[in-house]
C-alpha positions in Angstrom: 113.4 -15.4 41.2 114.6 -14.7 37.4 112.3 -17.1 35.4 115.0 -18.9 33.8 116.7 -19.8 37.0 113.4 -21.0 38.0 112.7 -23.3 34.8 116.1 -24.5 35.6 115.5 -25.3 39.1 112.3 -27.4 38.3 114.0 -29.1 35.6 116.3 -30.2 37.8 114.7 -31.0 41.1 112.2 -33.4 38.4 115.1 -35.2 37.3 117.6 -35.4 40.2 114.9 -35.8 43.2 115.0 -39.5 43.0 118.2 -39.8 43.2 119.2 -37.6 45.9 116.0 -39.1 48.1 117.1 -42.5 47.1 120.6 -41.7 48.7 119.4 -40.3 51.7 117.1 -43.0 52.6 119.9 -45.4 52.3 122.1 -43.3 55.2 118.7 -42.6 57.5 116.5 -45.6 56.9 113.3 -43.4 56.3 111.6 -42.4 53.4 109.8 -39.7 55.0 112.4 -38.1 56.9 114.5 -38.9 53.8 112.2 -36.4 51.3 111.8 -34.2 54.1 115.4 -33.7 54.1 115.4 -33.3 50.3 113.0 -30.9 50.3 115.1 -28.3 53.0 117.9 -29.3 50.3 115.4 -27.7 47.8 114.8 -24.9 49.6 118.2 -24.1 50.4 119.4 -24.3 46.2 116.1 -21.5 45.6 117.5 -19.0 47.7 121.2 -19.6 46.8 121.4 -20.7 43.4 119.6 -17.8 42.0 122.3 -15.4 43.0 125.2 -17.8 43.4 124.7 -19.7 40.0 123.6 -23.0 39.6 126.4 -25.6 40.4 127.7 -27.8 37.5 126.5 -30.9 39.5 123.3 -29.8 41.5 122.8 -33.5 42.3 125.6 -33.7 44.0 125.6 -30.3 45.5 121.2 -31.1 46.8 122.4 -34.7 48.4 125.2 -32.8 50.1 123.1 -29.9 51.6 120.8 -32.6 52.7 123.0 -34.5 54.4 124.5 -31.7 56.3 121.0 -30.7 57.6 120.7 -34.1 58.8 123.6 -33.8 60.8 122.3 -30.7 61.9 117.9 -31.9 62.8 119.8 -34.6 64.5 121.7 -32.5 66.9 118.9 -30.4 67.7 116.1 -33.1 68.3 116.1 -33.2 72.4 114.9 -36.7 72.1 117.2 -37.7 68.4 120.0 -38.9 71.2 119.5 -42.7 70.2 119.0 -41.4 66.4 122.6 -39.5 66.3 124.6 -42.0 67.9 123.2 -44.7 65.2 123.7 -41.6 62.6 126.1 -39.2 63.0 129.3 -41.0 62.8 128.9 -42.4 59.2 127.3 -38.9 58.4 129.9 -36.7 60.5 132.1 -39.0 58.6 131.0 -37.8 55.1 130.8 -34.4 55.8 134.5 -34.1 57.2 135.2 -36.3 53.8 134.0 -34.1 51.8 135.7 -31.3 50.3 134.7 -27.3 51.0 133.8 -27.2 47.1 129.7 -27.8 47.4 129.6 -29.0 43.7 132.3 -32.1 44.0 130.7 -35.1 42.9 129.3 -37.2 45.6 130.2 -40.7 44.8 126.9 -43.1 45.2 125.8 -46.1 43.7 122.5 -44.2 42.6 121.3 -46.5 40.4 120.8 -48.9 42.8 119.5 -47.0 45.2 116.4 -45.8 43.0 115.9 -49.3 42.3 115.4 -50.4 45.7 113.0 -46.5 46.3 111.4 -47.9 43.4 110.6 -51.0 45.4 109.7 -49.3 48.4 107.2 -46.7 46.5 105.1 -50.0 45.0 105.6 -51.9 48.0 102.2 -54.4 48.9 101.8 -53.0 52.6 100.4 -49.7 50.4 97.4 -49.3 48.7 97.3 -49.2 44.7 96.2 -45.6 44.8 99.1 -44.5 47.3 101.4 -46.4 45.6 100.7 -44.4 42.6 101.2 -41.1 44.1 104.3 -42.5 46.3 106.1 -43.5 42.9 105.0 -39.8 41.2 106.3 -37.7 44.2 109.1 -39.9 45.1 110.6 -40.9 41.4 108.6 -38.3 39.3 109.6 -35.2 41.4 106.0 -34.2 40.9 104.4 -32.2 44.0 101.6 -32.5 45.5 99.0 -30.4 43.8 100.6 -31.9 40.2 99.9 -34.8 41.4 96.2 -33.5 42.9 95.3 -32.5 39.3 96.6 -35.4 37.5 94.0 -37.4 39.2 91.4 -34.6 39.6 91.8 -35.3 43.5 92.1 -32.6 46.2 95.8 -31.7 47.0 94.2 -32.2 51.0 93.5 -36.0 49.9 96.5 -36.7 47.6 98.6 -35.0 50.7 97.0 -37.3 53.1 97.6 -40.1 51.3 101.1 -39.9 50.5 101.8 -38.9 54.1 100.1 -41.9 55.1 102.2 -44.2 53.0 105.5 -42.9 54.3 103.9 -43.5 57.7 102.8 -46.7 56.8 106.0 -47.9 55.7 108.1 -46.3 58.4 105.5 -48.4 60.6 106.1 -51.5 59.1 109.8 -50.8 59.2 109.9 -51.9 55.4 113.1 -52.6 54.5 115.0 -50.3 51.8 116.1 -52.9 49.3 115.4 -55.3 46.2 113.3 -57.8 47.1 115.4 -61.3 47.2 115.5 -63.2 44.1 112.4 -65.4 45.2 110.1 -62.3 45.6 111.3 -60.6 42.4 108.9 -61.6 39.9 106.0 -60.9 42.2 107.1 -57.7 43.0 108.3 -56.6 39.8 104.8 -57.5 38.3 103.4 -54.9 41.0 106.0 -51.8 40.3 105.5 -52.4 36.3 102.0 -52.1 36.7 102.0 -49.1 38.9 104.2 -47.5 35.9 101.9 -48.5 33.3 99.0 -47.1 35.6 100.6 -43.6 35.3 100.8 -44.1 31.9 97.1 -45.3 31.0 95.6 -42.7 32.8 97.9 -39.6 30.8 97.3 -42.2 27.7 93.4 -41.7 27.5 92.4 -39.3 30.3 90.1 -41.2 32.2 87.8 -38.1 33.0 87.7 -34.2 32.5 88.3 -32.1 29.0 91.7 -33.7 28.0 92.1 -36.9 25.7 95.8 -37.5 26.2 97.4 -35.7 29.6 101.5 -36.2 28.1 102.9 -35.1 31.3 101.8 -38.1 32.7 102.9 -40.6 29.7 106.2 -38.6 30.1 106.5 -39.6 34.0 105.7 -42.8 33.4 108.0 -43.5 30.2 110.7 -42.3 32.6 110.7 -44.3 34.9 110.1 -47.3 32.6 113.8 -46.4 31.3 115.2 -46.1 34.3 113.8 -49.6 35.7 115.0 -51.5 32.0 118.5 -49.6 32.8 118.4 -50.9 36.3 117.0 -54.4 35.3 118.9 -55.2 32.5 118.2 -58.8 32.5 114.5 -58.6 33.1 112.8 -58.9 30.1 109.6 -57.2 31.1 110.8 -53.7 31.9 111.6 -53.9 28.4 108.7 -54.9 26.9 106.4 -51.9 29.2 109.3 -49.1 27.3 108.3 -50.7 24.3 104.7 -50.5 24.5 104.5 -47.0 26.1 107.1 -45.7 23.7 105.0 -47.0 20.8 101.8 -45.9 22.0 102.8 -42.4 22.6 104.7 -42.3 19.2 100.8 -41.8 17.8 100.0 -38.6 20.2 100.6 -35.9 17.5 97.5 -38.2 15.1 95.4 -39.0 18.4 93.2 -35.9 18.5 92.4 -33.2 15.6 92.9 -29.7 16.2 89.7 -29.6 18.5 91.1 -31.7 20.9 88.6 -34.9 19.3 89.7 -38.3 19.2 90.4 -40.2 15.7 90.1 -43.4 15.9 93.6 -45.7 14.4 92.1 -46.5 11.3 91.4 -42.7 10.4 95.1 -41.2 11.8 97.7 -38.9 9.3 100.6 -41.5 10.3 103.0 -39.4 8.6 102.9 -37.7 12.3 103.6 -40.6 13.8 106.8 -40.2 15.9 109.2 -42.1 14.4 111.9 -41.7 16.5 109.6 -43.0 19.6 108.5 -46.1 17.6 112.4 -47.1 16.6 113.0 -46.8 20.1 110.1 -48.7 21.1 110.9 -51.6 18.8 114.5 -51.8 20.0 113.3 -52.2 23.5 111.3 -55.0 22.1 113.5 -56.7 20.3 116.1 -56.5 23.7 112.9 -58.3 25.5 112.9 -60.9 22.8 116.8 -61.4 23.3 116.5 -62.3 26.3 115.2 -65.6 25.7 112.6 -66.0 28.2 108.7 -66.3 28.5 107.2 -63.3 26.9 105.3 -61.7 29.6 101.7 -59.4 29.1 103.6 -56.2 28.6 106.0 -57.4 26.2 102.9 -59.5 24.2 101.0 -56.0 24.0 104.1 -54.4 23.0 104.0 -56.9 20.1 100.6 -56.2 19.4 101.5 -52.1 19.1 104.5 -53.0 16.6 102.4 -54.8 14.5 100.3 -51.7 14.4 103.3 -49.3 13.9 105.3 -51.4 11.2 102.0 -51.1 9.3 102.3 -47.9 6.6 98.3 -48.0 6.1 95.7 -49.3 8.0 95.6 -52.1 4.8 98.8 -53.4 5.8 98.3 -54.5 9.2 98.4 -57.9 10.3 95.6 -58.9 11.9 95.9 -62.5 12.1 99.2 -62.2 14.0 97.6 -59.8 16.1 94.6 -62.3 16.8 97.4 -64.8 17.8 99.5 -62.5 20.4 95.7 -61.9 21.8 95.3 -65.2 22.2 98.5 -65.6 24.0 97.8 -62.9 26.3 94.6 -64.2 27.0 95.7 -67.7 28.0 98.5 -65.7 30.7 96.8 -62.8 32.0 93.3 -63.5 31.1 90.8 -59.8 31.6 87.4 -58.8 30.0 89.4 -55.9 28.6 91.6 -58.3 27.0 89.1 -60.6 25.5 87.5 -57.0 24.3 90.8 -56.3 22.1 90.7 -59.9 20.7 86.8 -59.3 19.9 88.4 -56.7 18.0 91.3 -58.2 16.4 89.2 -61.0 15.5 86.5 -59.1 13.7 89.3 -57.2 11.4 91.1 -60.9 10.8 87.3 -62.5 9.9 84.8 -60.6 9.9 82.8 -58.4 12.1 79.9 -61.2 12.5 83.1 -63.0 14.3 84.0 -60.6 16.5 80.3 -60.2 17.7 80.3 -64.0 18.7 83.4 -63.3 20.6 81.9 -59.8 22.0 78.5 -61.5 23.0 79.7 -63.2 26.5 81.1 -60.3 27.8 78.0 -58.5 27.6 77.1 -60.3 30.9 80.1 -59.9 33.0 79.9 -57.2 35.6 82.9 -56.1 35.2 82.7 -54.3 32.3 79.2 -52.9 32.9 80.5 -49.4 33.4 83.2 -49.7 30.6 82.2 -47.5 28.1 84.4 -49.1 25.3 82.2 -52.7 25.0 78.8 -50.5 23.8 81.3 -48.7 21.9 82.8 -51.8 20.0 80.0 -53.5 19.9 78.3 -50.1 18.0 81.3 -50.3 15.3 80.6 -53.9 14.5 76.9 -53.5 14.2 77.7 -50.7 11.9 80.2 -53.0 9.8 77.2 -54.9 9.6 74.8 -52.2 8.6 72.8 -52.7 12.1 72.7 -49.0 12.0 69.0 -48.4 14.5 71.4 -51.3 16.9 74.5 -49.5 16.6 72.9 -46.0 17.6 71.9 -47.1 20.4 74.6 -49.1 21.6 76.9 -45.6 21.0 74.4 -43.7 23.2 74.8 -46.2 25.7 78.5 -45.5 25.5 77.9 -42.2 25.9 76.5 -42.3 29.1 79.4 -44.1 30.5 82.0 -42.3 28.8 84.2 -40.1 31.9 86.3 -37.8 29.2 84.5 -34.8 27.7 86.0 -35.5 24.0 85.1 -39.3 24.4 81.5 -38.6 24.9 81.0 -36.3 22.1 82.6 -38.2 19.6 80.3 -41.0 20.8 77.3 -38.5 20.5 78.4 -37.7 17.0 78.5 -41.3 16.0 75.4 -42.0 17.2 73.8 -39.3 15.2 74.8 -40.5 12.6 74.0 -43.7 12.6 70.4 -42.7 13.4 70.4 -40.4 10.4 71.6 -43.8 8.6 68.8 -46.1 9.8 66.3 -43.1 9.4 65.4 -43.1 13.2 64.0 -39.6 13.9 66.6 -37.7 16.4 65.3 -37.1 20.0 
């Protein structure tokens, strides 16, 4: 296959997939047999659009080849009898509808199908982890060894557990719609956090040689678009754009040319994205409009504007991020979050502050194996020229740290804060 064509075929299988699985699960009731068809749809468009072209609507032209197969795994299932007669009329129907011309547009409500696969992909009956991979093969288009290496899994265990999902929710005959207006927060809160999930984990790789894996952020900033476009009068799909689009504005000033971290405070952000953080902040201020409650992702997407409206480190406004801390503290209160406001707090008032505000979480299991509360408590030791403390501390840090780049900075840090306090090197 000419490389070009098969660039183009990717490209579009990533970006239409959803929607054409999202159709068919509405005409056959089941994800699984829903991608499957999908995927023949897929295999179909390699062979033929290489040497035929590619169609000016291959969405339209993937959902119809689909379709048509159905009609056709139907009639030769021995035991699909029961299946065809529930099937094949509205799908006979459609295909004698439709005219010879495989590139006609297919006329679907699409958006609200991917809405309700959305749904589906992050439903409860599902685990968090196959949720995850669910929503990245299902919405993302990703396959199953992208998806293996994302999360340094085995493709054998990511495969297993995305074909024990489908199973799972053809099992529980899980219905393929919106949850009803009474489950929608509740259920929203779920899907937003699986999205922001794909997002953390391409934000600061939680293990292997890479800081910042972008494919991931890229998935997940995606689908964060297409749930505000879908929602448009939920505030919090909104406020997760804003914060991912703002976060991901800093990429370019996140790592030096060795692939290091540097830390906010020591970023170029004259390569900051601009264009991401204008976004971001429109996103915002539509989540504001709204007039309701501001919800966590909305407050932290506060907190990152306060950051990115800030031209020098200098500038930023710490008090008012001390105050949105507080207010996500009070709604959605988390050890991680009370480890940002330690944070915020000691740049507001002082570093001797923030350690009072650091100390009790010291003692919660939780964060025992977090490698960023030795960390912060390091920096504030070395704000307050506790440099033998603060070695230490970063060592610890070390130890727990998963990423490559995060450990040697760590390393580094601690070096030097023994070289500081005059502690011999060991």
């Amino acid at each position: 296959m000419p490389g070009d064509v098969g660039r183009t075929i990717d490209a579009i299988w990533r970006m239409e997939s959803a929607r054409v699985v999202a159709g068919l699960v509405r005409v056959v009731h089941d994800v699984g047999y829903a991608e499957d068809l999908a995927q023949d749809a897929l295999v179909v468009a390699l062979e033929k659009w290489p040497r035929d072209g590619v169609p000016d609507n291959p969405g339209a032209w993937l959902t119809k080849v689909a379709r048509n197969l159905a009609v056709d795994k139907v009639r030769r299932e021995k035991r699909g009898r029961e299946k065809y007669a529930v099937l094949a009329p509205e799908l006979e129907a459609q295909r004698r509808a439709a005219t010879p011309d495989p590139e006609a547009v297919v006329e679907d409500p699409v958006g609200d199908d991917v809405l309700r696969l959305l749904f589906v992909a992050c439903h409860p009956v599902l685990t968090r982890d196959a949720q995850v991979a669910l929503t990245l093969r299902m919405l993302g288009g990703l396959s199953t060894d992208e998806i293996a290496r994302a999360f340094l899994a085995s493709s054998a265990t990511v495969g297993q557990r995305i074909s024990r999902a489908k199973r799972t929710l053809s099992e529980a005959q899980v219905p393929f719609e919106v949850p009803p207006a009474d489950e929608l927060p509740a259920r929203l809160a779920a899907v937003l956090e699986v999205v922001y999930l794909i997002f953390n984990e391409g934000y600061s790789a939680s293990s292997g040689d890479r800081l910042i894996r972008d494919d991931l952020c890229g998935e997940a900033m995606r689908l964060g678009r297409v749930l505000a476009a879908l929602l448009p009068r939920e505030p919090e799909p909104y406020g997760l754009v804003a914060l991912m689009e703002i976060q991901a504005s800093r990429f370019a000033a996140r790592t030096d040319r060795h692939g290091a971290p540097v830390l906010l405070d020591d970023q170029d952000r004259s390569r900051w994205d601009r264009t991401l953080i204008r976004h971001g902040l429109g996103a915002l201020n539509r989540a504001v409009a709204l007039r309701r409650p501001l919800g966590p992702y909305t407050l932290q997407a506060a907190i990152a504007a306060c950051h990115a409206r800030a031209t020098t480190p200098q500038e930023t406004d710490w008090e008012r991020i001390v105050a949105l801390y507080d207010a996500l503290a009070a709604l959605n209160p988390s050890p991680v979050v009370e480890l940002n406001r330690a944070v915020a707090v000691s740049r507001a008032y002082g570093a001797a502050e923030g350690l009072t505000v650091l100390e009790p979480l010291r003692r919660d299991p939780r964060l025992a194996s977090y490698h960023l509360l030795p960390s912060v408590r390091a920096d504030l030791l070395v704000r307050l020229g506790r440099d033998a403390e603060a070695a230490a501390e970063f060592e610890a840090a070390a130890a727990l740290a998963g990423n490559a780049h995060d450990r040697r900075a760590l390393l580094e840090l601690a070096a030097a804060a023994q070289e500081r306090a005059g502690v011999p090197r060991r």
